[in-house]
mmJSON file of the N, C-alpha and C atoms, coordinates in Angstrom:
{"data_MODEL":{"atom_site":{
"group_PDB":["ATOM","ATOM","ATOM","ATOM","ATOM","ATOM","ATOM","ATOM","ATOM","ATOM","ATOM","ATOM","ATOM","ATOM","ATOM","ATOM","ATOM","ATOM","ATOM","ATOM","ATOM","ATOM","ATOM","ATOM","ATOM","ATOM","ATOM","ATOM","ATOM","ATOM","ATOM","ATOM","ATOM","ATOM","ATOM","ATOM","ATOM","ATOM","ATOM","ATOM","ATOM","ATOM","ATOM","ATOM","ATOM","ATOM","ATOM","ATOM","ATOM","ATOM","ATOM","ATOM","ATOM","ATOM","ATOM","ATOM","ATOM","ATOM","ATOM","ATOM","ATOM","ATOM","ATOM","ATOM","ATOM","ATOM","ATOM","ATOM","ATOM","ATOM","ATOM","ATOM","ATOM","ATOM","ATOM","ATOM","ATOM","ATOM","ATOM","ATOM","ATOM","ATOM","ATOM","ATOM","ATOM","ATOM","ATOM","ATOM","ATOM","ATOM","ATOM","ATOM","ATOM","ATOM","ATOM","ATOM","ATOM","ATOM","ATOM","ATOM","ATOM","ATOM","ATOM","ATOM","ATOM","ATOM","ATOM","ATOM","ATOM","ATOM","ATOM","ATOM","ATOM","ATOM","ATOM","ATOM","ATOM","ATOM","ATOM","ATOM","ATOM","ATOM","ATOM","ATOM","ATOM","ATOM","ATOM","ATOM","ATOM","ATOM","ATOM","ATOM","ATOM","ATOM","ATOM","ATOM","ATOM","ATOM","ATOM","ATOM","ATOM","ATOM","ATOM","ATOM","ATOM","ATOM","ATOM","ATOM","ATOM","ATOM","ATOM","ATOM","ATOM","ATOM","ATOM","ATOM","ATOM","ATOM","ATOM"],
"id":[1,2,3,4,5,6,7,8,9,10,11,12,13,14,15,16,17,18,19,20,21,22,23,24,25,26,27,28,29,30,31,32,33,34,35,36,37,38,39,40,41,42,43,44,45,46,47,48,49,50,51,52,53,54,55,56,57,58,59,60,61,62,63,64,65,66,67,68,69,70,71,72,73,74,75,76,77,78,79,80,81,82,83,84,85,86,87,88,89,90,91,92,93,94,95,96,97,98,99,100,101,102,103,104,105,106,107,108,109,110,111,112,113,114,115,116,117,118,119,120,121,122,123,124,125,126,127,128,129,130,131,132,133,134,135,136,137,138,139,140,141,142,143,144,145,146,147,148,149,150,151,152,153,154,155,156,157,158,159],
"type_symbol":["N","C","C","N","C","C","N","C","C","N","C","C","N","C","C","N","C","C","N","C","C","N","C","C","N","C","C","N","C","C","N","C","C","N","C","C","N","C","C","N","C","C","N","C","C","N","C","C","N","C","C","N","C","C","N","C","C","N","C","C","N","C","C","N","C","C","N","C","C","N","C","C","N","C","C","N","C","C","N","C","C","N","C","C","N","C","C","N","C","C","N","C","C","N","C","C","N","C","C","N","C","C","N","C","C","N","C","C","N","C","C","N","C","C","N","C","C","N","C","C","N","C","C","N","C","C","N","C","C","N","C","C","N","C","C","N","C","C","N","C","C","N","C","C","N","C","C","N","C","C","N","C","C","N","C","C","N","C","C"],
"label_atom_id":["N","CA","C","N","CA","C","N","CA","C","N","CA","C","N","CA","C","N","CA","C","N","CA","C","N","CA","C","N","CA","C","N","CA","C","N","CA","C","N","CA","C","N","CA","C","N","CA","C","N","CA","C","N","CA","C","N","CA","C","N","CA","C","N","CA","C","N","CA","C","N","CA","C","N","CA","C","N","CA","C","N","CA","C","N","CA","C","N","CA","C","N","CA","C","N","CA","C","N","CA","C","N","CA","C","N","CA","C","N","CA","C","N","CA","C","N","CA","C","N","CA","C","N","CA","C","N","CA","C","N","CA","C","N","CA","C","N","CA","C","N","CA","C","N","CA","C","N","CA","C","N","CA","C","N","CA","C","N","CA","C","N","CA","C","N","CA","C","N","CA","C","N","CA","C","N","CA","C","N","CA","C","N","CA","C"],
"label_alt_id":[null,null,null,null,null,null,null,null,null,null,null,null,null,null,null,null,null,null,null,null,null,null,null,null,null,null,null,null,null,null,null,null,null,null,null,null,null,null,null,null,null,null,null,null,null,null,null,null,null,null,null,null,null,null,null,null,null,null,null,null,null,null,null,null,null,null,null,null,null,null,null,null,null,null,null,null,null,null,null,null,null,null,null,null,null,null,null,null,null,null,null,null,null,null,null,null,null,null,null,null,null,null,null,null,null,null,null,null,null,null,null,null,null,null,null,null,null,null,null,null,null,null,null,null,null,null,null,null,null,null,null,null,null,null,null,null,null,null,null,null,null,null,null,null,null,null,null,null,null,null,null,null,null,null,null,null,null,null,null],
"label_comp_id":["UNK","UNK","UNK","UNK","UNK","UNK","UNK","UNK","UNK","UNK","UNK","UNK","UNK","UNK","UNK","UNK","UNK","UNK","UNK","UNK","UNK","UNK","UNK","UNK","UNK","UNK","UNK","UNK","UNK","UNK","UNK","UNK","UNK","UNK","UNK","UNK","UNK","UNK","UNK","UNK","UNK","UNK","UNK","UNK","UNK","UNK","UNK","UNK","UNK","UNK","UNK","UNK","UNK","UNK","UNK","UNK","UNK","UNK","UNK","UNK","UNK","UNK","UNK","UNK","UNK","UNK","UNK","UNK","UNK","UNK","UNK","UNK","UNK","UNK","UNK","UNK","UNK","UNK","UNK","UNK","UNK","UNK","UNK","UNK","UNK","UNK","UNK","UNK","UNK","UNK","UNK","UNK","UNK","UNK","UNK","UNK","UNK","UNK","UNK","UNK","UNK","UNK","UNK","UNK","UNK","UNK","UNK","UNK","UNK","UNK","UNK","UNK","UNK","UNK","UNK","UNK","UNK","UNK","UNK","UNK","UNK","UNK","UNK","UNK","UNK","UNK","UNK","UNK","UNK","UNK","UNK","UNK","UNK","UNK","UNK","UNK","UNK","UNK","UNK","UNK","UNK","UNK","UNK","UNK","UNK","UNK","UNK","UNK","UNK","UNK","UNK","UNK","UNK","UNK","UNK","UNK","UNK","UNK","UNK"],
"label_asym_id":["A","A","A","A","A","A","A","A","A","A","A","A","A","A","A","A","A","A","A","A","A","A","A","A","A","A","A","A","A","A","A","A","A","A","A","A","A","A","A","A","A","A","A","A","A","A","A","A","A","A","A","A","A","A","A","A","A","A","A","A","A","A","A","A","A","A","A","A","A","A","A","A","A","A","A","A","A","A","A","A","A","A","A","A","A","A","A","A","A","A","A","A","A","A","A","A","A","A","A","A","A","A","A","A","A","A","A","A","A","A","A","A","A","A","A","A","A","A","A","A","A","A","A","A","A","A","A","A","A","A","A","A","A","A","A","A","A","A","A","A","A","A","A","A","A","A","A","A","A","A","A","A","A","A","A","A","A","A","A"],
"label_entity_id":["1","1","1","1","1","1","1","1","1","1","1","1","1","1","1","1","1","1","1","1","1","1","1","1","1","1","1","1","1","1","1","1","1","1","1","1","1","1","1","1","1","1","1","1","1","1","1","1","1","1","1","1","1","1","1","1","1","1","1","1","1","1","1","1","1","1","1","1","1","1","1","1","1","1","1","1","1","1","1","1","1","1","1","1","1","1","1","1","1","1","1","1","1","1","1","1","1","1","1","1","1","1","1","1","1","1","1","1","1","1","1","1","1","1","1","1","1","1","1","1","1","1","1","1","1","1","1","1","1","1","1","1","1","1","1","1","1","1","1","1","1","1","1","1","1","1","1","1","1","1","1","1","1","1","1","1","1","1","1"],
"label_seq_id":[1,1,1,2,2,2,3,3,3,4,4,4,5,5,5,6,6,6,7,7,7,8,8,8,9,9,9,10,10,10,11,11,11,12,12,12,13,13,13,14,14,14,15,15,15,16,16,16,17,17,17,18,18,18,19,19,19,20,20,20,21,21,21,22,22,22,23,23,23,24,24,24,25,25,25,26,26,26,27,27,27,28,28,28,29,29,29,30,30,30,31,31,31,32,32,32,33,33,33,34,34,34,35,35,35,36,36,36,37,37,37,38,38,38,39,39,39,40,40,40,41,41,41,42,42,42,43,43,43,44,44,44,45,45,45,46,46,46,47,47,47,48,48,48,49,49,49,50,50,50,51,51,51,52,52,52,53,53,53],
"pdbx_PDB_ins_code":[null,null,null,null,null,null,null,null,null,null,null,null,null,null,null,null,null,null,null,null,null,null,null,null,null,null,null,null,null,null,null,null,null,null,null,null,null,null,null,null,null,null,null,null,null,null,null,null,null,null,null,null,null,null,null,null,null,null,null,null,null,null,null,null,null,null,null,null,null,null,null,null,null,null,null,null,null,null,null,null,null,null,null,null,null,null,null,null,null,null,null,null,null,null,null,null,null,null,null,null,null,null,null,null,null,null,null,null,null,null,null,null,null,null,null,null,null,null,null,null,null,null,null,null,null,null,null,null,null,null,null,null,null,null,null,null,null,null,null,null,null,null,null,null,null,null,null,null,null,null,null,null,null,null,null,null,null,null,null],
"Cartn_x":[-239.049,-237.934,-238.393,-237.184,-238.333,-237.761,-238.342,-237.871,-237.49,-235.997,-235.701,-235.795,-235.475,-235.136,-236.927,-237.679,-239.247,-239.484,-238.756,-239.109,-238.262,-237.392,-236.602,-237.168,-237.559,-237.84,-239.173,-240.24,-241.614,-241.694,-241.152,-240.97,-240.018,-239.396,-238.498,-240.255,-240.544,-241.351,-242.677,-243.317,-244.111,-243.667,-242.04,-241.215,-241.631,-241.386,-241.602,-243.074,-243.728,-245.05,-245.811,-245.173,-246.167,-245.291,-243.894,-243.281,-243.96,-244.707,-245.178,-244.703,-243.042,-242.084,-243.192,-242.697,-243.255,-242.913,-243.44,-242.586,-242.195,-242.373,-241.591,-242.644,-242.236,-243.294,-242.504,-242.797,-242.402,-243.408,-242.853,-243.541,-242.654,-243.235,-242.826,-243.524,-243.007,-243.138,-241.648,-242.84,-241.887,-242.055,-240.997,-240.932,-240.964,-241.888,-241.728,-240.305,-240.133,-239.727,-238.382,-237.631,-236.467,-235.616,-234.42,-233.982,-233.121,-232.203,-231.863,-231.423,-230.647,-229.611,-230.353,-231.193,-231.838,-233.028,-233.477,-234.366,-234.002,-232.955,-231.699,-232.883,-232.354,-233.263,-234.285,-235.495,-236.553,-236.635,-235.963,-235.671,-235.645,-234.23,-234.325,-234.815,-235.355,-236.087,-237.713,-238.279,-239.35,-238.995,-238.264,-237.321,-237.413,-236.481,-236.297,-237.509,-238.388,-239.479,-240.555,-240.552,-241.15,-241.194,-239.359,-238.651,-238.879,-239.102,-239.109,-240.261,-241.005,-242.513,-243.427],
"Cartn_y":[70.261,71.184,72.586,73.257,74.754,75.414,76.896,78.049,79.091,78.707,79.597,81.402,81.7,82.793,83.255,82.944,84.001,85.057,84.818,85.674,87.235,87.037,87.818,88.438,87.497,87.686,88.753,88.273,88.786,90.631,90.739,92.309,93.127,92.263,92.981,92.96,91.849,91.786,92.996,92.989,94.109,95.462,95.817,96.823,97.34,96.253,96.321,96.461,96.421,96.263,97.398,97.999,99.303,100.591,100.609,101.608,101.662,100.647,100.797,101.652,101.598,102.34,101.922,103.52,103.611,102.45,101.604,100.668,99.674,99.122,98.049,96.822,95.99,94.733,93.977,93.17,92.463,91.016,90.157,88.871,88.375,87.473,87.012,85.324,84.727,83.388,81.876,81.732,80.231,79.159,78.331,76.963,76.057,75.806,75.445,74.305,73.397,71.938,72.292,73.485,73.535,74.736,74.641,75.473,76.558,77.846,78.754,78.09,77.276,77.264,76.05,75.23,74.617,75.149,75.886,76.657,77.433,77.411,78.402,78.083,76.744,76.311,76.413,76.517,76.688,78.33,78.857,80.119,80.732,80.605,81.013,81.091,79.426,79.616,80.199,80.445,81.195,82.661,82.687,84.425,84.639,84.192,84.216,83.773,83.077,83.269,84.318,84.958,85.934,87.33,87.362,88.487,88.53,87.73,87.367,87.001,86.564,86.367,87.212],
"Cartn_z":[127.933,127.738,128.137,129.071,129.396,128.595,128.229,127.436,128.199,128.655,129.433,128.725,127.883,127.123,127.296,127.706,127.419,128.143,129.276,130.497,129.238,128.937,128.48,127.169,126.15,125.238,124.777,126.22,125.721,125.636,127.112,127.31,125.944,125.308,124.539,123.092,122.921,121.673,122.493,123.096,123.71,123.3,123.498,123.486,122.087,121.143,119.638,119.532,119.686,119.364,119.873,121.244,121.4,120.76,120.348,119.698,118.193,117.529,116.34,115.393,114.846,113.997,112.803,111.925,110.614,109.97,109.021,107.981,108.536,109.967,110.474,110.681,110.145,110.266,111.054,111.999,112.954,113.284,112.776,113.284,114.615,115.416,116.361,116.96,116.404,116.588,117.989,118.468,119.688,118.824,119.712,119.266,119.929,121.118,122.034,122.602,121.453,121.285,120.858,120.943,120.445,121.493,121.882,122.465,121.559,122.315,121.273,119.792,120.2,119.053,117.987,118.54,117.993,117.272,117.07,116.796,115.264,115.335,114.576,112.91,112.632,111.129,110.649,111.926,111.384,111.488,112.536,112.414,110.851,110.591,109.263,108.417,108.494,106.835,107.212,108.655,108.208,108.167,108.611,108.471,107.155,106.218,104.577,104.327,104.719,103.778,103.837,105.692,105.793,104.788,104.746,103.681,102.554,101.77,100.685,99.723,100.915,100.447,99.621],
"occupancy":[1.0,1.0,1.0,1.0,1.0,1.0,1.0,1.0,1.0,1.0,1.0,1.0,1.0,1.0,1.0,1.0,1.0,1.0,1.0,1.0,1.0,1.0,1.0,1.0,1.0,1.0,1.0,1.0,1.0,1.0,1.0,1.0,1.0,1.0,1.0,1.0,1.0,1.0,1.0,1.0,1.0,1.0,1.0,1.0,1.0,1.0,1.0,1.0,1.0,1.0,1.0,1.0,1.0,1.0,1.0,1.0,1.0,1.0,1.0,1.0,1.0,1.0,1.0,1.0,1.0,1.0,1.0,1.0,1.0,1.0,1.0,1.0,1.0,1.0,1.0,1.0,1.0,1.0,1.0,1.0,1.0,1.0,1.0,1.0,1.0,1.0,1.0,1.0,1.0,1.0,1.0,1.0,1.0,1.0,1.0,1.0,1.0,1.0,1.0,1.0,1.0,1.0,1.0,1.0,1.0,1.0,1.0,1.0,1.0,1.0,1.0,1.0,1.0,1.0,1.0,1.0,1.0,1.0,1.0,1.0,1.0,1.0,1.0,1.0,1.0,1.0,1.0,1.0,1.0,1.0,1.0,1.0,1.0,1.0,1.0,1.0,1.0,1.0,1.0,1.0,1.0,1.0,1.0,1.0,1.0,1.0,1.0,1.0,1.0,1.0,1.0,1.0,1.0,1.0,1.0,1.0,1.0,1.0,1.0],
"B_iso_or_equiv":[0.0,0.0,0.0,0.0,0.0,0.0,0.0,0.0,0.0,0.0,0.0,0.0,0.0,0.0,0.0,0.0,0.0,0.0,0.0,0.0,0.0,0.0,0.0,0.0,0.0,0.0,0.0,0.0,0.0,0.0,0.0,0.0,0.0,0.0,0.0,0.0,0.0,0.0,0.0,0.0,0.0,0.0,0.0,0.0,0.0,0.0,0.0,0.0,0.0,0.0,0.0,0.0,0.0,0.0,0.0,0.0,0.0,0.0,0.0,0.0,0.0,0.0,0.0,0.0,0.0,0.0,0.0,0.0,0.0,0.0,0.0,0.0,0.0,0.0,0.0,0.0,0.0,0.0,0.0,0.0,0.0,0.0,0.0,0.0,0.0,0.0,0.0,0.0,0.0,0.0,0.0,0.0,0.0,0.0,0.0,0.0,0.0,0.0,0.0,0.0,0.0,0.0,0.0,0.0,0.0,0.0,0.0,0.0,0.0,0.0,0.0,0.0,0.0,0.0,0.0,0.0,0.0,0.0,0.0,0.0,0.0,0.0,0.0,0.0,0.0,0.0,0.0,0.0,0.0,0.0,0.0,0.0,0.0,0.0,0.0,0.0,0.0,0.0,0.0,0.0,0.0,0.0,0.0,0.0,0.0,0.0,0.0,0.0,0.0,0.0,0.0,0.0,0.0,0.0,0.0,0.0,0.0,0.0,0.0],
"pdbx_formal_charge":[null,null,null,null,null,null,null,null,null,null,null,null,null,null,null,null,null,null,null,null,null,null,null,null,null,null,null,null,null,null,null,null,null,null,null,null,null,null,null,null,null,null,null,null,null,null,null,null,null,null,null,null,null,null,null,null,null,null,null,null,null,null,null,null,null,null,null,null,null,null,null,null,null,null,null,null,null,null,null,null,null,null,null,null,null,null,null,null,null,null,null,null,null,null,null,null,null,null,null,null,null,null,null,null,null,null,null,null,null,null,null,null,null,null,null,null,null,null,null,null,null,null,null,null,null,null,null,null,null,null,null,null,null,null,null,null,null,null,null,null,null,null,null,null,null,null,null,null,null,null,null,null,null,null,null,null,null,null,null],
"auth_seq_id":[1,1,1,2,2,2,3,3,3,4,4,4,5,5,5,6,6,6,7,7,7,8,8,8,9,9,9,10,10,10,11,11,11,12,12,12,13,13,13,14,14,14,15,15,15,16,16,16,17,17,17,18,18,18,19,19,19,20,20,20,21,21,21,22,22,22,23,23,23,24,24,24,25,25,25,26,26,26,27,27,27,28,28,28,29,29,29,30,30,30,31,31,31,32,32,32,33,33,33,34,34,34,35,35,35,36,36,36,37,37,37,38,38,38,39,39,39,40,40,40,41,41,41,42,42,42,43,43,43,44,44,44,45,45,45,46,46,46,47,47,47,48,48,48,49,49,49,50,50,50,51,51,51,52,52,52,53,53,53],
"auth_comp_id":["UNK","UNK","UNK","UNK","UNK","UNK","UNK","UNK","UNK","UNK","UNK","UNK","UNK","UNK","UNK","UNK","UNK","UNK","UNK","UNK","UNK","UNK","UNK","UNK","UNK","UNK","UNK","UNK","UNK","UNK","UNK","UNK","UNK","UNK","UNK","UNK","UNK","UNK","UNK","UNK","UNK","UNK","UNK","UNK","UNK","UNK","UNK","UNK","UNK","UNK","UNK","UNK","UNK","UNK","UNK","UNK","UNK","UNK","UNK","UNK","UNK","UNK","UNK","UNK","UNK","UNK","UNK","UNK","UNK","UNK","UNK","UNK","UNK","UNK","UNK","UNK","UNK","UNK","UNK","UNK","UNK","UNK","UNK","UNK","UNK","UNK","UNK","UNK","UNK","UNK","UNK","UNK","UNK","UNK","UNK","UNK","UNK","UNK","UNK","UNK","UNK","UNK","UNK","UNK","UNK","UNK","UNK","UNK","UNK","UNK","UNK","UNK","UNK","UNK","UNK","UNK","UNK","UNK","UNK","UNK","UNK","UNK","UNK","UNK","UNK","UNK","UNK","UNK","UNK","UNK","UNK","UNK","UNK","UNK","UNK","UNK","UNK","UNK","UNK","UNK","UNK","UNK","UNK","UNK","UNK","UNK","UNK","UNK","UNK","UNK","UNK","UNK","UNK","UNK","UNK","UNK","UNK","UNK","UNK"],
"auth_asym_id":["A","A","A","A","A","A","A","A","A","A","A","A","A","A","A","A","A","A","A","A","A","A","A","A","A","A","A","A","A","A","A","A","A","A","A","A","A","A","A","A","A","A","A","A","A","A","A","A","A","A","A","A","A","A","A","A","A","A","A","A","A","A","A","A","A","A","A","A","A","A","A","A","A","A","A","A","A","A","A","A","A","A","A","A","A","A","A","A","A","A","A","A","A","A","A","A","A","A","A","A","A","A","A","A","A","A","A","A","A","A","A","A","A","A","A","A","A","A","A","A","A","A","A","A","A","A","A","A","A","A","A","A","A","A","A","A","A","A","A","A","A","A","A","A","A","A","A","A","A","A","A","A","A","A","A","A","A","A","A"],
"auth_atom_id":["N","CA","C","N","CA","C","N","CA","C","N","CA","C","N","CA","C","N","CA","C","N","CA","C","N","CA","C","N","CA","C","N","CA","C","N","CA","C","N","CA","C","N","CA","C","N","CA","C","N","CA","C","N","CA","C","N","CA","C","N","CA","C","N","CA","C","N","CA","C","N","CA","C","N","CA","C","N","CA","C","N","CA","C","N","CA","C","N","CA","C","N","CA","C","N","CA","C","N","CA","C","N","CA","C","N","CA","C","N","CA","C","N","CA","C","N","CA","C","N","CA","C","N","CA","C","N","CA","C","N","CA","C","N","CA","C","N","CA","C","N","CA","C","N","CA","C","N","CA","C","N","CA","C","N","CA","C","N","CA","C","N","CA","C","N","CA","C","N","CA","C","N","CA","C","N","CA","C","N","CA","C","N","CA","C"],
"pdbx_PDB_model_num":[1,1,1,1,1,1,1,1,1,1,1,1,1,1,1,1,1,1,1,1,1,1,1,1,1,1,1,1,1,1,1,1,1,1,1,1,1,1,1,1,1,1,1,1,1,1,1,1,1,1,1,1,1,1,1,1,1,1,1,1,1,1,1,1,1,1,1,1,1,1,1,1,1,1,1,1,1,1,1,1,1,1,1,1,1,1,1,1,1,1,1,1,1,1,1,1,1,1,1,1,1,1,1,1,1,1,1,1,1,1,1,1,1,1,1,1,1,1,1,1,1,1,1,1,1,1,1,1,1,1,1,1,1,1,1,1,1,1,1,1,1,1,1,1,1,1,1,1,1,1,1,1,1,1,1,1,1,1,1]
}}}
């Protein structure tokens, strides 16, 4: 399965990462094995658990 969305994605997470905002924590994790919308579930729940943790 390819990941079409990386080409797109990486430059934006770089973007985030060399602006280094006060207070902003930013994880950034792929999935290789899942496309956007599929992705969605595990999405979330490591999202909410990131938040919350």
């Amino acid at each position: 399965m390819s990941n079409y969305s990386l080409p797109y994605v990486t430059p934006f997470v770089g973007t985030l990462q060399q602006r280094n905002y006060a207070g902003f924590k930013f994880a950034y994790e792929t999935i290789p094995t899942c496309t956007h919308g599929g992705a969605m579930p595990g999405g979330y729940s490591a999202g909410l658990s990131t938040v919350f943790a």
